[in-house]
NUDRENSE-829327 format. One line per 5 residues: number of its first residue (from 1); for each residue x, y, z of C-alpha. Coordinates in steps of 0.1 Angstrom, whole numbers, plus 5000, padded with zeros to 4 digits. Example, Ala and Ser with C-alpha at 12.3 -4.5 7.8 and 13.67 -1.06 7.14 Angstrom:
2
1) 5123:4955:5078 ~ 5137:4989:5071
END
This chain:
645
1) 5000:5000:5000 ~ 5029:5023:5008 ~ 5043:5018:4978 ~ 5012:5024:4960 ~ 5008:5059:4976
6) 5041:5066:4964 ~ 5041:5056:4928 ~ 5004:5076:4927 ~ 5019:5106:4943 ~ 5047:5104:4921
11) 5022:5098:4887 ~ 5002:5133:4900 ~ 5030:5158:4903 ~ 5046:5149:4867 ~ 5011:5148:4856
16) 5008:5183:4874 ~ 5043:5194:4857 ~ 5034:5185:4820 ~ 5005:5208:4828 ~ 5028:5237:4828
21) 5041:5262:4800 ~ 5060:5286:4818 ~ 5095:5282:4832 ~ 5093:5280:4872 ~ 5124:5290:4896
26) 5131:5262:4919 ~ 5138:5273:4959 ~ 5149:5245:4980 ~ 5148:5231:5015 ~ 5173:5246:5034
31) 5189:5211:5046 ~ 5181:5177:5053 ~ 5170:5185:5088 ~ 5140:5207:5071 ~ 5129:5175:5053
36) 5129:5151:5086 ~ 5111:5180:5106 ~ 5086:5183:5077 ~ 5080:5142:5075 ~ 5081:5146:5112
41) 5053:5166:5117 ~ 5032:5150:5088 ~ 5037:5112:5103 ~ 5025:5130:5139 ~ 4996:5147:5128
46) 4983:5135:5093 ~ 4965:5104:5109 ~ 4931:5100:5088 ~ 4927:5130:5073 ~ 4939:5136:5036
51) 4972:5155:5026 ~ 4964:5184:5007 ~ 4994:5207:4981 ~ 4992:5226:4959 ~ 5008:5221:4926
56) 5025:5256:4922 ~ 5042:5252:4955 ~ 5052:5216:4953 ~ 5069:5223:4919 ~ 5088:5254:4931
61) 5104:5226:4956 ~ 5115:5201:4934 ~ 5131:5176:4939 ~ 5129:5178:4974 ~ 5091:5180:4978
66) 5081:5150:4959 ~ 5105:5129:4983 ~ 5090:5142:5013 ~ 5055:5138:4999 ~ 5067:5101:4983
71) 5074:5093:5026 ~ 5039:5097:5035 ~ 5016:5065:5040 ~ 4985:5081:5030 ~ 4974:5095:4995
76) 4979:5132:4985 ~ 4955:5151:4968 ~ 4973:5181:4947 ~ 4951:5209:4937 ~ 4964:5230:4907
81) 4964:5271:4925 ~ 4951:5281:4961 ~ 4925:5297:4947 ~ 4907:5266:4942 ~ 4874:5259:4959
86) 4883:5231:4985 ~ 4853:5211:4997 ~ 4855:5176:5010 ~ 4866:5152:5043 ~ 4887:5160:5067
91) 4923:5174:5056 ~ 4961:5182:5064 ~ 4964:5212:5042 ~ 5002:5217:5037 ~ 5013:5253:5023
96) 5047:5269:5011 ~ 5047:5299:5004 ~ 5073:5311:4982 ~ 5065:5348:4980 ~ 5044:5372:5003
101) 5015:5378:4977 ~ 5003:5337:4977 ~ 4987:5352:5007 ~ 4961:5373:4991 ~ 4955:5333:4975
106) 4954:5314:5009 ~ 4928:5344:5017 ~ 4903:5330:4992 ~ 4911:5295:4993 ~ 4902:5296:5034
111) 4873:5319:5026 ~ 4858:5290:5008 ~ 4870:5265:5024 ~ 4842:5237:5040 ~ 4855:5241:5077
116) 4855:5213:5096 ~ 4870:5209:5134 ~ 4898:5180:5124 ~ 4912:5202:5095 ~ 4949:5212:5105
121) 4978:5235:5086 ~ 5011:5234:5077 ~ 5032:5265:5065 ~ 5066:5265:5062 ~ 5082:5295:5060
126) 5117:5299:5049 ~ 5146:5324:5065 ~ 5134:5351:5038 ~ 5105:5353:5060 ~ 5103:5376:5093
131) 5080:5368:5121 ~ 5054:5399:5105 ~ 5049:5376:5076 ~ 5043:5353:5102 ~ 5017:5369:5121
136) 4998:5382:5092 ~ 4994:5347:5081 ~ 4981:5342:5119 ~ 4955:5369:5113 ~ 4943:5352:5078
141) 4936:5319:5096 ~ 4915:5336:5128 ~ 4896:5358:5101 ~ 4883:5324:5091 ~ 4883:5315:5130
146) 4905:5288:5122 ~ 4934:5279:5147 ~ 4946:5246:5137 ~ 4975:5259:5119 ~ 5012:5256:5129
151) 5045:5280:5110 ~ 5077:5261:5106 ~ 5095:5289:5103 ~ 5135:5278:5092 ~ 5167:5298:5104
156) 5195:5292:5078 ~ 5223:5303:5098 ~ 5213:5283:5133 ~ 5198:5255:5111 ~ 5170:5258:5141
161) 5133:5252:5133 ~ 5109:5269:5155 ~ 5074:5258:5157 ~ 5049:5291:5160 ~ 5012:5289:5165
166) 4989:5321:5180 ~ 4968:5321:5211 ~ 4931:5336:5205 ~ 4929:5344:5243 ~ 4954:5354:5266
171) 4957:5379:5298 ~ 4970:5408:5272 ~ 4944:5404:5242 ~ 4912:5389:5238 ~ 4893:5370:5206
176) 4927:5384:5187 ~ 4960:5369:5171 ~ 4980:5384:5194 ~ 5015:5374:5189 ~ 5032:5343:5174
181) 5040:5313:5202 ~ 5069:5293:5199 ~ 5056:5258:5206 ~ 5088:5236:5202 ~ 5126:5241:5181
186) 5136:5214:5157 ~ 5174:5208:5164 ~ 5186:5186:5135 ~ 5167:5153:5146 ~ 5142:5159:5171
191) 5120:5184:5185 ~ 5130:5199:5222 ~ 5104:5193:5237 ~ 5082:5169:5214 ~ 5053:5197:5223
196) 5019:5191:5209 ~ 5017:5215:5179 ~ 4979:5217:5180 ~ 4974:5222:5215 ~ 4934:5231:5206
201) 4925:5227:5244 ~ 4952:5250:5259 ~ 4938:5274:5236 ~ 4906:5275:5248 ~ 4905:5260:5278
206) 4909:5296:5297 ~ 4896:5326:5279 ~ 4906:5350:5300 ~ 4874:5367:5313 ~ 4868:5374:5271
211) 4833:5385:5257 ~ 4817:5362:5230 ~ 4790:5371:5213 ~ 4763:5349:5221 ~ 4725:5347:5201
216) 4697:5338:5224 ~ 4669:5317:5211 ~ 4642:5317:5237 ~ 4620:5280:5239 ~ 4602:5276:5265
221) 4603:5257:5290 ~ 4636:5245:5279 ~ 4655:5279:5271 ~ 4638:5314:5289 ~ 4660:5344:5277
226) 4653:5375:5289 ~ 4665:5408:5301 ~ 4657:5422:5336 ~ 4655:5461:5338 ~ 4661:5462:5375
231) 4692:5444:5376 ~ 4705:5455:5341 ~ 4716:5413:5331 ~ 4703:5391:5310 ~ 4681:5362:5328
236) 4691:5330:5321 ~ 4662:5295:5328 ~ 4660:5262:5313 ~ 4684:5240:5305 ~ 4696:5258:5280
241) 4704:5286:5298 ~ 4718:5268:5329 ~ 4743:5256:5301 ~ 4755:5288:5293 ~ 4762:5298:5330
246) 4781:5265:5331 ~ 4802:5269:5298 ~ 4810:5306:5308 ~ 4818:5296:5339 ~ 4840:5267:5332
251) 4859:5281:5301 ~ 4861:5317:5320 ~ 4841:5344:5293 ~ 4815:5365:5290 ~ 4788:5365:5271
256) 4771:5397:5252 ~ 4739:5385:5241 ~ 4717:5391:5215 ~ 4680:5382:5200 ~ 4673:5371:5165
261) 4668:5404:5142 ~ 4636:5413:5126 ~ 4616:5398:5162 ~ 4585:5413:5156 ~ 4566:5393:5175
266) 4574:5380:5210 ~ 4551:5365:5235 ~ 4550:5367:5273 ~ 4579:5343:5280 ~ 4601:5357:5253
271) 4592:5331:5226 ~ 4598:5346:5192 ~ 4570:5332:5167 ~ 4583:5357:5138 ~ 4588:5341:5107
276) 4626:5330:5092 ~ 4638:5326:5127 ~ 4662:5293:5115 ~ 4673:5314:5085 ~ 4677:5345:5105
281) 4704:5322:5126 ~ 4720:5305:5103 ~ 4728:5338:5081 ~ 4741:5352:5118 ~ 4764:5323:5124
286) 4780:5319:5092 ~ 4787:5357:5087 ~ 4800:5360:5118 ~ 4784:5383:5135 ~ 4778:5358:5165
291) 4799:5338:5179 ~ 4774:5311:5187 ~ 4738:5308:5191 ~ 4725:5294:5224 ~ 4686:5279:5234
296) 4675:5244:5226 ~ 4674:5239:5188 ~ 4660:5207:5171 ~ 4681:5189:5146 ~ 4654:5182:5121
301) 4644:5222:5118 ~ 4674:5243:5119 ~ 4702:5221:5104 ~ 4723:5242:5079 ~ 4756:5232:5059
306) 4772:5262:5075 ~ 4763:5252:5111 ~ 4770:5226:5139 ~ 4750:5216:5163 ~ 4766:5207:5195
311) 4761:5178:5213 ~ 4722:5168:5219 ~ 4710:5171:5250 ~ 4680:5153:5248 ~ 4652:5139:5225
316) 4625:5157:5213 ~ 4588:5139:5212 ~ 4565:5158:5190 ~ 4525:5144:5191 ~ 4492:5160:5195
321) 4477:5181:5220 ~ 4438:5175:5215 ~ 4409:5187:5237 ~ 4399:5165:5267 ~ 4377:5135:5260
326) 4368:5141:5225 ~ 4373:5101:5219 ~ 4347:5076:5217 ~ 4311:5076:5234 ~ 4312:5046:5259
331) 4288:5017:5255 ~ 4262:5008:5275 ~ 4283:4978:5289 ~ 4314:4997:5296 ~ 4309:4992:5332
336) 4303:4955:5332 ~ 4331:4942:5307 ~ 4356:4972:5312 ~ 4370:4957:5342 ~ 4400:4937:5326
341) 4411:4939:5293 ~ 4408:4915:5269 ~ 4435:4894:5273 ~ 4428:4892:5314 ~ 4388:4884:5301
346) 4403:4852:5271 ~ 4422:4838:5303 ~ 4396:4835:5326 ~ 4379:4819:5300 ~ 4402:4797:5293
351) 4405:4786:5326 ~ 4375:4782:5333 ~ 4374:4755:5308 ~ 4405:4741:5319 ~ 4394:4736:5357
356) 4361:4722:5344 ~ 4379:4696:5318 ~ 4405:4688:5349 ~ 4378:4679:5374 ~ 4354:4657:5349
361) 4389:4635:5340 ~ 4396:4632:5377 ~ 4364:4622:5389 ~ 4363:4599:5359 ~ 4399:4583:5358
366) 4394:4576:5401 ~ 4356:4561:5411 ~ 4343:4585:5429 ~ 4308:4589:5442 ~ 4305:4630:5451
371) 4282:4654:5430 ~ 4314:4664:5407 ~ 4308:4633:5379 ~ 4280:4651:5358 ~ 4297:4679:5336
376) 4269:4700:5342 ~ 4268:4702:5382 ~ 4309:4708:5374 ~ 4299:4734:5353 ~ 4276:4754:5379
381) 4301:4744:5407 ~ 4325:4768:5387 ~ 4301:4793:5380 ~ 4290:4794:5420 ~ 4327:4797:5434
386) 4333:4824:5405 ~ 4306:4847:5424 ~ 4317:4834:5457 ~ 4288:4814:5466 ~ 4287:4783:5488
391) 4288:4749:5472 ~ 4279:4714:5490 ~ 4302:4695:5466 ~ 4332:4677:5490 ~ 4358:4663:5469
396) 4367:4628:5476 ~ 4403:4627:5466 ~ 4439:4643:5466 ~ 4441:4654:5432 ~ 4405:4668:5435
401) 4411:4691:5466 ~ 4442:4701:5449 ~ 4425:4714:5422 ~ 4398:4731:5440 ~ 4419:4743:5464
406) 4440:4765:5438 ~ 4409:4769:5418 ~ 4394:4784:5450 ~ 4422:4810:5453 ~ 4424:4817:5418
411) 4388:4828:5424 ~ 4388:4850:5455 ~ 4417:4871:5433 ~ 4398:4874:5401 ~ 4361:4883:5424
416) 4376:4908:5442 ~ 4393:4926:5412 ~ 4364:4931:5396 ~ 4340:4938:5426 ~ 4362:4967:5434
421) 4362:4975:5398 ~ 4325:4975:5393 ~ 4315:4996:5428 ~ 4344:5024:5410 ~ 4324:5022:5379
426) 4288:5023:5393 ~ 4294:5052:5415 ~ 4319:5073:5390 ~ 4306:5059:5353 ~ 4330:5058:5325
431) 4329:5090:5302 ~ 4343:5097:5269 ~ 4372:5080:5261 ~ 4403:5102:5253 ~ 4415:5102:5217
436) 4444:5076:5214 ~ 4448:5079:5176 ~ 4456:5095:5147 ~ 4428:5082:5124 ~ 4399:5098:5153
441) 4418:5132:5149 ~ 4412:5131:5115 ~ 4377:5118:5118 ~ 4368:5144:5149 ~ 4366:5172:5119
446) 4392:5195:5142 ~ 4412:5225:5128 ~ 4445:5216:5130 ~ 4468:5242:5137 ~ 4509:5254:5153
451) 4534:5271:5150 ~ 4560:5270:5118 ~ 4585:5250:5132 ~ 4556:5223:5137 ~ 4542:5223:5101
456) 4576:5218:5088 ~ 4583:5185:5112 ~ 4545:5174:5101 ~ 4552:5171:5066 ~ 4587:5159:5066
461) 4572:5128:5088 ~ 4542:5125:5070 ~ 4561:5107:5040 ~ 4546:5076:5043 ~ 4516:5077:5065
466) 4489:5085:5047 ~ 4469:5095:5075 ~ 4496:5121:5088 ~ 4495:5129:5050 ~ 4459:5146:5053
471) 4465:5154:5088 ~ 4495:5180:5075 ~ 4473:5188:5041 ~ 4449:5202:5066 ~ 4476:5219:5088
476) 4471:5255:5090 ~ 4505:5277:5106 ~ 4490:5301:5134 ~ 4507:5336:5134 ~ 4493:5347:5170
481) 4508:5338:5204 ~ 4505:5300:5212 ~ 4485:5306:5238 ~ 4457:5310:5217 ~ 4461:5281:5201
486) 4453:5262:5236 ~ 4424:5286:5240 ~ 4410:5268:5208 ~ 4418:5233:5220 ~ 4403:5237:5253
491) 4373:5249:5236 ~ 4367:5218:5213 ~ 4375:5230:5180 ~ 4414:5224:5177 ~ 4441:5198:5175
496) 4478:5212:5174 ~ 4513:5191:5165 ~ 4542:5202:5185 ~ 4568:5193:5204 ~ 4554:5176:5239
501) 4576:5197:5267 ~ 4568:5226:5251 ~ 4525:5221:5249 ~ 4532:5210:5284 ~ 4547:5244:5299
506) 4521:5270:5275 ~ 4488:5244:5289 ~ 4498:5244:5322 ~ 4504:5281:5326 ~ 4473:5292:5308
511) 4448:5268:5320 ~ 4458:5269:5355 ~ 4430:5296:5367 ~ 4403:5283:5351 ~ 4415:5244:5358
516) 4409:5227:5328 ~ 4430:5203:5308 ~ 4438:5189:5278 ~ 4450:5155:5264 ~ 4482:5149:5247
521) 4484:5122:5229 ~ 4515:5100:5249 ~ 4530:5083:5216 ~ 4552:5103:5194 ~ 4550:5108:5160
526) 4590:5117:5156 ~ 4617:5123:5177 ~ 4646:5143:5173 ~ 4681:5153:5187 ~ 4678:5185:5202
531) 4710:5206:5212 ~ 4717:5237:5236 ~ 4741:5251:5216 ~ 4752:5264:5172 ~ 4780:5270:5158
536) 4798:5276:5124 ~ 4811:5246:5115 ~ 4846:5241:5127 ~ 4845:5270:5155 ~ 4872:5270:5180
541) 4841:5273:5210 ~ 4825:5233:5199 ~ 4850:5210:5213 ~ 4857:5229:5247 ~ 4818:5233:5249
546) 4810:5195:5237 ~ 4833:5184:5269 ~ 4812:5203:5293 ~ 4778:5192:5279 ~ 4791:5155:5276
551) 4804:5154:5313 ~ 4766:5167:5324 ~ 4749:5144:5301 ~ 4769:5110:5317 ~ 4762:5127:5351
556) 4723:5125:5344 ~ 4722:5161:5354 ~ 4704:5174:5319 ~ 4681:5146:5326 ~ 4670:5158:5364
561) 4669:5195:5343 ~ 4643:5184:5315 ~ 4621:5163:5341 ~ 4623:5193:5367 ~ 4610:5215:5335
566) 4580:5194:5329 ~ 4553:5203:5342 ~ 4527:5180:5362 ~ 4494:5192:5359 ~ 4470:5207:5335
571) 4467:5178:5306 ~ 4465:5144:5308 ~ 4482:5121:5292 ~ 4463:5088:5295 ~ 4431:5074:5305
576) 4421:5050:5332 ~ 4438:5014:5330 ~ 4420:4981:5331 ~ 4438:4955:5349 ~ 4462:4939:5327
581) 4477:4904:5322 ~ 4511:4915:5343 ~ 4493:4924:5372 ~ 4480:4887:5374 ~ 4510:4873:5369
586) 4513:4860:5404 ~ 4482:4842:5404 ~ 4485:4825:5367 ~ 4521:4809:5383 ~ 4500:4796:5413
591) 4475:4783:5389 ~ 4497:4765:5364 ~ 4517:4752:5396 ~ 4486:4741:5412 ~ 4472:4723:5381
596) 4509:4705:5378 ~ 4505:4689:5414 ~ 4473:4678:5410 ~ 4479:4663:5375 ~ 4507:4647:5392
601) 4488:4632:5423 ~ 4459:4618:5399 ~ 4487:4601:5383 ~ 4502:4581:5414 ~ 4464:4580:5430
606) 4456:4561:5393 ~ 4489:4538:5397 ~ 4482:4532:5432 ~ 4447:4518:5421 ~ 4459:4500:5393
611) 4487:4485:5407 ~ 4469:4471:5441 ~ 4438:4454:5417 ~ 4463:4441:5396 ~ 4483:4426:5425
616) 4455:4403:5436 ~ 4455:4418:5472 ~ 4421:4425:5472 ~ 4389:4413:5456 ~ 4358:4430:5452
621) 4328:4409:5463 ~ 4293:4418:5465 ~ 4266:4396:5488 ~ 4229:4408:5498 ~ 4222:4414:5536
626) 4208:4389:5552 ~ 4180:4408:5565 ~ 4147:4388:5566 ~ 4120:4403:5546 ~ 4100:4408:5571
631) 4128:4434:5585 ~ 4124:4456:5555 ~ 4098:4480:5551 ~ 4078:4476:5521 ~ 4092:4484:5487
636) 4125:4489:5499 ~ 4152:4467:5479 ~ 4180:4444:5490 ~ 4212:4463:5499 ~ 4244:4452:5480
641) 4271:4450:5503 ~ 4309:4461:5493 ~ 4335:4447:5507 ~ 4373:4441:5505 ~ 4389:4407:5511
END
């Protein structure tokens, strides 16, 4: 593979070379110790990401370059002039400059450049250079915000290579260049120091007491931005805000916040339902004029090609809010047959005609002379212990007063379920079921209605549900406040879509007064990755930030936050249960345990029998009593006497 790289490498640059009609000056490395600190750094730091030259500057350092680039286990990529648009994975963008005015080209080429947070840079800069040049190509990269970048700058006469890199925060300046940072000094073989040349957490791990410039996006309940005249700061609640007091705490800057432009309309908790509000932050983020934008933002309505999210906090369930009890009517039966559900009801059933099938074979396989051999008085013997009434029947044998016995138990369980179950119902009937699906939104003939945000979700999930499909066909955006939105729902006519935190925080804070609710619907129709924080992509803020989220994430402190937020009254979100199969569970062990022992005791009790006939032991004999006829009264027949010999 190596060898591979090198023979491609190799084909591309005299590829690159017969591409060129003018006669270029060659400039070399100063010695052989500028080649091993080049390959050096390359073999450190290229890992998985793909070497990037340009063609001009490789052939101005023939022979020498191709060597070096002929060294690298990993395939280069040669673009013909820095002007040209760069797009693509992850790269090690190598440049040597061989005259001041390439910078004017590394200008555009960054300007367009796709950024992404594991690009890094390598310029060398010969001893022609001084460290001005130096700083100046500093201030190109931060223009870009970009601070992966590393100058080898080379010193002829020492045959010393420093290592310079720039610090965007420091005790003297503040989001600035500043000036160049020697990191380490090549001395012929080896670095100093072996110093790590993209030290991106040292550079933003203190920030000096700096002011960002931060865009709030206010979402209640998880992000409440607002400013408070009295103490002349910024408020900060919800998660996303207790975020930011983290981050600014941790990392050590302030923060000069900001609301979206153009926020014509904002409701009483700061909400901002003006129209454009993802573009509005995505145009802010990539020109710069913030330096990140903080709130709770969903992944499925503002991601951007220019922005990063940082790392999701949580998952966002969007459903239905609809008005209470605007399901089905209830039938006249409801009370008698809604006390278990219909797996609990086939069960009981079913073992009911077990029980009944178990005694008849028992009292059948063993001569017994009880009032359990017809099927029919078995039958009514079930039906009389099911309603707990007495029954004269004594069973004769083992097995039988196994049966009964956990047939017995089984029964005082199951009565007293659904006696308590049936007084609940008579004295508090059973009203309107809630609506539990989409297809009885549809049918209820609602308005449905939300904000933006929510219409865009509705149709991107609607794709292939064809009931969603209508359901967003009918889907009307509401311009006013959202709380008159729940005004409409409460009053009958209105379903909404939105996210299920945020119908929780507007119903419970409007309906508290008048104490009504509303039903959301508990299954979700998507969910999404939600994050507290944007940036443009490959800002200097996301990894420093990311670590801070991900230790609170592992801690389960975000979760605590987001269950603190919800609130827990005004709406319901599901009905009244009937008792299901896993609340019997118990009692169905007993009763398959209990059937086990007495199939097992029939068995021995039948061998017993079989075995002691069979072994002659004892005879059956039958005689008449010898009672004279004159003993007897009238009618009455001869008596046949059993007995055993």
């Amino acid at each position: 593979m190596r060898i591979f790289h090198a023979v491609f490498t190799t084909f591309l640059l005299r590829v690159s070379a017969m591409d060129l009609s003018l006669e270029i000056s060659t400039y070399n490395f100063s010695s052989n110790s500028t080649v091993a600190c080049l390959l050096n750094v390359l073999n450190r730091y290229v890992e998985h990401r793909q070497v990037v030259v340009f063609r001009d500057e490789i052939q101005k350092f023939e022979p020498t370059a191709t060597e070096i680039l002929k060294n690298l286990s990993t395939v280069v990529w040669i673009q013909p002039t820095p002007e040209v648009k760069i797009v693509g994975k992850a790269g090690f963008y190598v440049l040597l400059p061989y005259n001041p005015q390439l910078l004017s080209d590394y200008r555009k080429t960054l300007s367009s450049l796709r950024h992404n947070i594991e690009n890094r840079f390598l310029v060398y800069a010969s001893s022609n250079f001084s460290l001005d040049f130096i700083q100046e190509v500093f201030t190109i990269f931060w223009d870009e915000r970009i601070t992966s970048v590393v100058v080898l700058k080379d010193d002829e006469s020492t045959e010393l290579i420093t290592a310079y890199t720039f610090f965007p925060f420091s005790e003297s300046h503040c989001y600035t260049v500043g000036k160049p940072v020697v990191l380490d000094i090549w001395r012929q073989t080896t670095f100093d120091e072996s110093a790590d040349l993209y030290p991106l957490r040292k550079k933003t791990g203190n920030m000096y007491g700096c002011t960002l410039k931060g865009l709030a996006k206010t979402r209640p309940p998880e992000a409440i931005v607002y400013p408070d005249p009295t103490i002349g700061e910024w408020v900060l609640e919800g998660t996303g805000g207790k975020l930011l007091k983290i981050a600014m705490e941790k990392l050590n800057f302030r923060t000069n916040i900001s609301i979206p432009p153009n926020n014509t309309k904002i409701d009483r908790f700061g909400y901002d339902i003006s129209t454009g509000i993802p573009n509005a932050l995505d145009e802010a983020i990539n020109k710069l004029d913030v330096d990140f934008a903080f709130g709770i933002y969903s992944h499925i309505i503002y991601d951007s090609a220019d922005a990063e999210f940082s790392r999701a906090v949580t998952e966002e369930c969007f459903t239905w809010v609809v008005p209470d009890k605007a399901g089905r009517i209830p039938s006249i039966w409801s009370n008698y047959i809604n006390e278990f559900d219909i797996g609990v009801w086939s069960l009981i059933i079913v073992t009911f005609a077990t029980i009944s099938v178990s005694i008849y074979v028992t009292t059948h396989l063993i001569d017994t002379s009880g009032e359990l051999r017809k099927l029919r008085d078995i039958v009514f013997y079930g039906v009389a212990t099911s309603l707990a009434v007495s029954s004269p029947a004594q069973p004769e044998t083992h097995s039988l007063r196994l049966l009964i016995f956990q047939w017995l138990l089984y029964c005082l369980v199951i009565s007293a379920a659904y006696q308590s179950s049936l007084g609940s119902f008579m004295t508090v009937p059973w009203s309107t079921d809630q609506i539990r699906e989409l297809q009885q939104i549809l049918d209820g003939r609602f308005n449905i209605t939300g904000q933006p945000q929510a219409g865009r979700i509705l149709k991107r999930s609607a794709t292939e549900n064809p009931v969603l499909q209508r359901l967003s066909q009918k889907f009307v955006i509401h311009a006013g406040f959202y709380d008159d939105v729940i005004d409409m729902i409460e009053a009958g006519t209105t379903a909404s879509f939105g996210a299920k935190r945020f119908i929780q925080f507007y119903s419970i804070n409007r309906l508290r007064k008048r104490n009504a609710i509303l039903h959301i619907i508990p299954e979700c129709v998507l969910q999404a990755h939600s994050s507290p924080f944007m940036f443009r992509k490959g800002s200097v803020l996301e990894l420093p930030i990311n670590r801070i989220i991900s230790g609170l994430v592992e801690s389960g402190i975000t979760d605590y936050w987001f269950e603190y937020s919800i609130p827990k009254s005004g709406l319901k979100l599901e009905n009244v249960r009937a008792l299901q199969i896993n609340q019997i569970k118990g009692l169905l062990i007993i009763l398959f345990c209990g059937h086990t022992m007495a199939a097992i005791v029939l068995l021995l009790e039948k061998a017993h029998r079989y075995w002691t006939v069979r072994s002659g032991k004892k005879k059956r004999v039958a005689f008449v009593d010898s009672m004279d006829k004159n003993d007897r009264k009238k009618g009455e027949p001869h008596r046949m006497i059993h007995a055993w010999n």
